[in-house]
C-alpha positions, 0 to 999 in steps of 0.5 A: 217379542222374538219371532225366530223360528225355535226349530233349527233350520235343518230340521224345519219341514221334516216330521218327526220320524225323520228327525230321529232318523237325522238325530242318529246320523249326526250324533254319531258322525259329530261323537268325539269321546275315548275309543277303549280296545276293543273287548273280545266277544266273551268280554264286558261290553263295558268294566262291569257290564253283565253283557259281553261284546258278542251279546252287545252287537246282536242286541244292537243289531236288533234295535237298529231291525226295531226302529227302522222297522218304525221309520219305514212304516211311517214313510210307507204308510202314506203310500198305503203300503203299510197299515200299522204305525204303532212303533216301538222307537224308544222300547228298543230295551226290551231286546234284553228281555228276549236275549235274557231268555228262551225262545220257549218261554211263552211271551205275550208281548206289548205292541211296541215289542219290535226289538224283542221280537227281533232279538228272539229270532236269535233263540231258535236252536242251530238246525231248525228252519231260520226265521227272517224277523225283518220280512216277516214283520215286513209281511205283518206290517202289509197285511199280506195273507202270506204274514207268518203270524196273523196271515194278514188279519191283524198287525201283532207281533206273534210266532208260533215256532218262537212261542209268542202268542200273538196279542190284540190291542185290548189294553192289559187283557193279555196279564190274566192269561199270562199269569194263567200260563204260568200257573198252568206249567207248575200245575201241569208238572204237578200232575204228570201232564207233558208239557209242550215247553220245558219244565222250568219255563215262565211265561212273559207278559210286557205291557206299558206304564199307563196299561198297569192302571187298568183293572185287568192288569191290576186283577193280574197283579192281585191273582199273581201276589194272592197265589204266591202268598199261598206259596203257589209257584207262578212263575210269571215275568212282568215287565212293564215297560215304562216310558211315562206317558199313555198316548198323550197322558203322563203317568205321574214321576215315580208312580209305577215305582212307588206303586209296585216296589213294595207290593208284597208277593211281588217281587219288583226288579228296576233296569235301565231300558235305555241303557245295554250296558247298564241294564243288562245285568238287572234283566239278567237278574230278573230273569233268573230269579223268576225263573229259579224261585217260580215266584211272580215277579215285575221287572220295571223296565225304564224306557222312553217314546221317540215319535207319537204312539202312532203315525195320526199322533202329532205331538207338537200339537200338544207337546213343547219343543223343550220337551220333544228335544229332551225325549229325543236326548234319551233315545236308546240308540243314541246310548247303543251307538256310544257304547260301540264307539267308546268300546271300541267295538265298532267305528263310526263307518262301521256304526253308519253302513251297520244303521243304513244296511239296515235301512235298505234291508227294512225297505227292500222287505218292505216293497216285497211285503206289498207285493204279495198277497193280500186276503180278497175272499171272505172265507180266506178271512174267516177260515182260521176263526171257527174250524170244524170237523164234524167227523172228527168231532163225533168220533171223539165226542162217541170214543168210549174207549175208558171204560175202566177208568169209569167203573172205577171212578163210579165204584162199580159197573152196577153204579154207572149212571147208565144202570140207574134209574131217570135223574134229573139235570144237575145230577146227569151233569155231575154224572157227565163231569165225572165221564168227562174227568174219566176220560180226560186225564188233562180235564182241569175244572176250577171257579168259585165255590166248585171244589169241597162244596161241590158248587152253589148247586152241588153239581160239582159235588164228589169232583174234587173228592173223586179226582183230587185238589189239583185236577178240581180247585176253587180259585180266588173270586175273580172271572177275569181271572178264571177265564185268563186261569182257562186261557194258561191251561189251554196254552199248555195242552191242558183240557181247562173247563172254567166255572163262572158262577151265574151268567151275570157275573160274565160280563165282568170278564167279558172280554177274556172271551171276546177279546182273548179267547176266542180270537187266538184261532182268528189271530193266529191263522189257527196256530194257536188255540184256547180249547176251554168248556166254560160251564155257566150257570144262568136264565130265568125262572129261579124261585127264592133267590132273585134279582137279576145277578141270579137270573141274568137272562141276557144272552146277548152279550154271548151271541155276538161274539165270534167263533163261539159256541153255545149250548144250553140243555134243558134236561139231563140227558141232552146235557151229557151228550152236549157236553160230550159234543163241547168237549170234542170240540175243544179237543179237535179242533180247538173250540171255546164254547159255553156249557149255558146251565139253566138253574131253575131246571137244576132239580126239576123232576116234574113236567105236567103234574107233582109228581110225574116225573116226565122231566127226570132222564135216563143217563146216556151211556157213553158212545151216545153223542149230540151233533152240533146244532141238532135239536130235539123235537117234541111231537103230539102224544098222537104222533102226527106232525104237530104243524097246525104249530110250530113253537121254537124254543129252548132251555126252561122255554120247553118245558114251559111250552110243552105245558102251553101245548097242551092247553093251546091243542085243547083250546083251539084242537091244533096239533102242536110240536115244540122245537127245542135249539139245544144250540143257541150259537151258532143258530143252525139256520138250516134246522131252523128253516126245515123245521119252520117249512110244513109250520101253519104258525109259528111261536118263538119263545125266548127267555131273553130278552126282547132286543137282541136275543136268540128269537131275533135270530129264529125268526131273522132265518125263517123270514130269510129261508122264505117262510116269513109269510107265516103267521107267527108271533113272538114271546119274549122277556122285557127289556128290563133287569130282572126284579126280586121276588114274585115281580121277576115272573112279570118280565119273563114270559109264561105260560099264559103269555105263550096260550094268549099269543096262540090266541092271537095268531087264531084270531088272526 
């Protein structure tokens, strides 16, 4: 058997970044092929190109920026100069997406992006401040606080003057929103909104062969194909840039072919990603079609991956040399190189200063980039994640000045909300929708089942009827969809409060909150914004109609995610202030929150006895506002303090609390006050301590469930203010899914469970 090394000598010892780096050099000084005159600048780069020579040149050019951007990071890495090494040898193609269109048009581009991002520097109009794609991606690439597109948070390709929206690395989360964006334009025009963009923009969204498995991208396919069916415009550029292989797993010979070349209401385009001359004219064509017909449209773009997904990957390891030599054979470069040469373009000196000028500029950049700042305080880190202005917001939260827009919307002065008599929960909510869509003509609210049906609750009933189908639409049943649908109509200016039927269904589209929304303002260094009120039915307690899809009581999954807000009213007039409050936010300052409806209290008119109707509220007229993290506090009937115990609660916990109160001030003569947190993200600790300082005792109770919810942070803030010597005791649901029927009362607390832990703390 031969022992030869299979490797030629001139490459042993070199990774594989140099060796594309030395494939380049040598495949150009050894080309030897027919030199065309040179085309003018206006003329086919090639006979029958679509591209012309001067488009050619810059296209190239930002190839060359594309993979010298790759080389220095992996040289740089090493020396922790660098912190990114996802590059985008080989995608260099998608410069012809970038010159094929406007630099407004929205795009959420694929990580390996580099050549679009450097072709789209080109777009800004002449007069506008130039943009550097080299130092910026530079700055990016070194985390440095002075990055133009995250301020050093996260290596993303994004710019706010080129309208790219920067994306994380949530594989295909960025599709719903794409698509969404591309709704949100058609539906802004149709209603008089002034968009930030052209009228006749569409949205971009790359991705990656193996990310169009992935159930998000498909759920964007099947949204995109369901609106066109209906002959809706979505004017979305799909572009997937297949270059067969997911990390270290194949995507099976034509299968993005065969699986999207014929999906109805998909319109499938094919260019060569590797091939300038060749490619460009089916870009062109893509482009143009997407753009004229406003249909959903896939542009499969071939292309290929030279070096690892990323600078730990080595592919020897699990690729052969066979395979490794012909993946280098299909790098784009080398087709761009010939194309100049053949065309006589350019010469091979002129090839090789171009490719080393480049170098130098890439690495010049570079060692700048590590010299600048780098984020080193916390609150530099976190400044751009949830800004707040509380002035602003409670002005706007109280502006009242649309007055007559209301009586018309409610029929008459004498029919406002506020000269009728106590209602209870869903209907201030409706009342408060409908203020809401009064005062905010960009106000948009969509879900399942919200618009003829008014809602499984009917508090969206009269919405649609009132505002019209284009401002109050049902959509397909699909949450992904309807938070990335929130996401489009926040990019564009728009007001979009979202629907999600019950709090169980969230955790289906979780990450469209976690993972999208409510980063942008964190990833953007506060350049871009999702402002979005997401109304959201949930929690305990509903009777005949159970099971835990219907009485999720996890509210977990919300509390941790950063930069959201959360608020949950249980009584009609504390909802119409709080959602005045989540509206504000979103307006100032560019907030996501979550409206937490509790179902069970929807009707509920009664407190204490059938038929006192202590739980039915007056509507508060507009001006009356609910600041941010207050709560309300319920005092004795007697009007003292209420300190022999303090019981912190919130949602169906205060009415059922205030109930305990009374049987636990009988019981053992105690006076008790009940503390309801209306804002359950961020806990306001400040609050919570003030109210837990003059306590005797203290109750927590928490529908949610025992680990990981909201009592955990109340009593984590009481112990921390240095009030956790107190007697207290915590009265929480099982951690356990909810069951049907009567059994759903045993995992939940109760009333007698709150009087037995007061107990407990007597005895104590």
């Amino acid at each position: 058997m031969s022992t030869a090394n299979p490797i030629p000598a001139r490459m042993r010892g070199l990774n594989r970044a140099e060796i594309c780096d030395a494939n380049f050099t040598e495949f150009v000084k050894d080309w030897s092929g027919r030199t065309d005159v040179a085309p003018a600048g206006d003329e086919p780069i090639l006979d029958g190109s679509r591209l012309d020579a001067h488009g050619f040149r810059e296209i190239f050019e930002s190839q060359l920026v594309s993979r010298h951007l790759d080389l220095m990071a992996r040289v740089l890495r090493v020396q922790n100069k660098v912190f990114y090494t996802i590059g985008s040898s080989g995608h260099e193609g998608n410069a012809m997406v970038a010159r094929a269109t406007r630099h407004t048009d929205p795009a959420f581009l694929h990580y390996r992006s580099g050549a679009f991002m450097a072709e789209r520097f080109r777009k800004l109009p002449a007069g506008e401040a130039r943009l550097d794609p080299i130092m910026d991606s530079a700055l990016s690439f070194a985390a440095s606080k002075d990055d133009p597109a995250s301020g050093g948070r996260h290596k993303v390709w994004g710019s706010k003057p080129l309208w790219v929206l920067p994306q994380t690395s949530t594989i295909a989360s960025h599709l719903p929103k794409a698509l969404g964006t591309a709704v949100a334009i058609e539906a802004g025009k149709r209603l008089g909104h002034s968009l930030p963009i052209p009228d006749d923009s569409i949205a971009i969204c790359s991705f990656g062969d193996a990310s169009s498995n992935h159930a998000t991208a498909q759920t964007a396919f099947n949204a995109a194909a369901w609106t066109a069916y209906q002959r809706l415009p979505a004017p979305v550029l799909f572009v997937c840039e297949d270059n067969g292989i997911g990390i270290s797993v194949k995507t099976p010979n034509g299968w993005i072919a065969q699986n999207f070349s014929r999906r109805p209401n998909l319109d499938y385009f094919f260019a060569d990603g590797l091939d300038l001359a060749n490619g460009y004219g089916d870009v062109e064509r893509a482009v143009e079609h997407c753009r004229r017909t406003r249909r959903p449209t896939f542009l499969h773009l071939r292309t290929t991956r030279i070096m690892g997904h990323a600078g730990t990957d080595f592919e020897i390891e699990w690729r052969s040399l066979q395979e490794l030599c012909e993946v280098e054979a299909t790098d784009p470069l080398l087709r761009s190189a010939a194309i100049a040469l053949e065309s006589g373009l350019m010469s091979k000196d002129e090839v090789l200063a171009l490719y080393e000028d480049t170098r130098k500029r890439c690495f010049a950049a570079a060692e700048e980039a590590d010299r600048r700042p780098k984020l080193d305080r916390l609150e530099d880190v976190v400044a751009p994640l949830a800004p707040y202005t509380p002035a602003a917001v409670e002005a706007e939260a109280g502006r009242s000045d649309y007055g007559a827009r209301r009586e018309e919307v409610f029929g008459s002065e004498s029919k406002l909300p506020e000269n009728q008599p106590p209602r209870h929960l869903a209907i201030q909510i409706n009342n408060a929708l409908h203020d809401t869509f009064a005062k905010y003509p960009e106000a948009v609210l969509f879900g399942e089942d919200v618009a003829q049906k008014g809602g499984v609750y009917t508090v969206t009933k009269g919405l649609q009827k009132a505002f019209g189908p284009r401002r109050v639409f049902n959509t397909l049943l699909d949450e992904t969809m309807i938070l990335g649908m929130a996401q489009g109509f926040a990019n564009v200016g728009m007001l979009p409060i979202p629907e999600i039927q019950y709090l169980a269904y969230f955790h289906n589209a979780c990450d469209q909150i976690r993972g999208e929304a409510a980063s942008l303002q964190f990833f953007s260094n506060d350049q871009y914004r999702n402002p979005m009120v997401v109304r959201m039915a949930g929690l305990g307690y509903q009777r005949g109609f159970g099971g835990h899809f219907h009485n999720d009581n996890s509210i977990t999954a919300l509390r941790d995610i950063p930069g959201l807000v959360v608020g949950c009213p249980s009584r009609g007039d504390d909802a119409a202030t709080m959602l005045r409050t989540l509206t504000a936010l979103a307006k100032v300052d560019g907030r996501v929150s979550i409206f937490l409806e509790p179902i069970a209290l929807y009707m509920t008119k009664d407190l204490h006895e059938p038929g006192d109707g202590l739980w039915l509220t007056r509507y508060p007229a507009p001006g009356e506002a609910m600041p941010l993290g207050e709560g309300r506090v319920y005092l004795p009937d007697d009007g003292s303090s209420g300190d022999d115990l303090v019981v912190f609660t919130y949602g169906n916990g205060v009415p059922m609390s205030l109930r305990a109160v009374r049987q636990i001030e009988q019981k053992h003569g105690w006076k008790a006050r009940v503390v309801d947190l209306r804002w359950l993200v961020p806990l306001n600790t400040d609050y919570i301590v003030e109210q837990a300082r003059t306590a005797k005792r203290i109750l927590v109770v928490d529908e949610g469930r025992r680990s990981a919810g909201v009592g955990e942070g109340v009593i984590t803030a009481i112990a921390e203010g240095g009030h956790g010597s107190r007697p207290f005791h915590r009265v929480v649901g099982a951690d356990t899914y909810t069951p049907l029927a009567g059994a759903a009362f045993l995992v939940i607390p109760g009333e007698e469970e709150i009087v037995a832990a007061a107990d407990r703390l007597a005895a104590s």
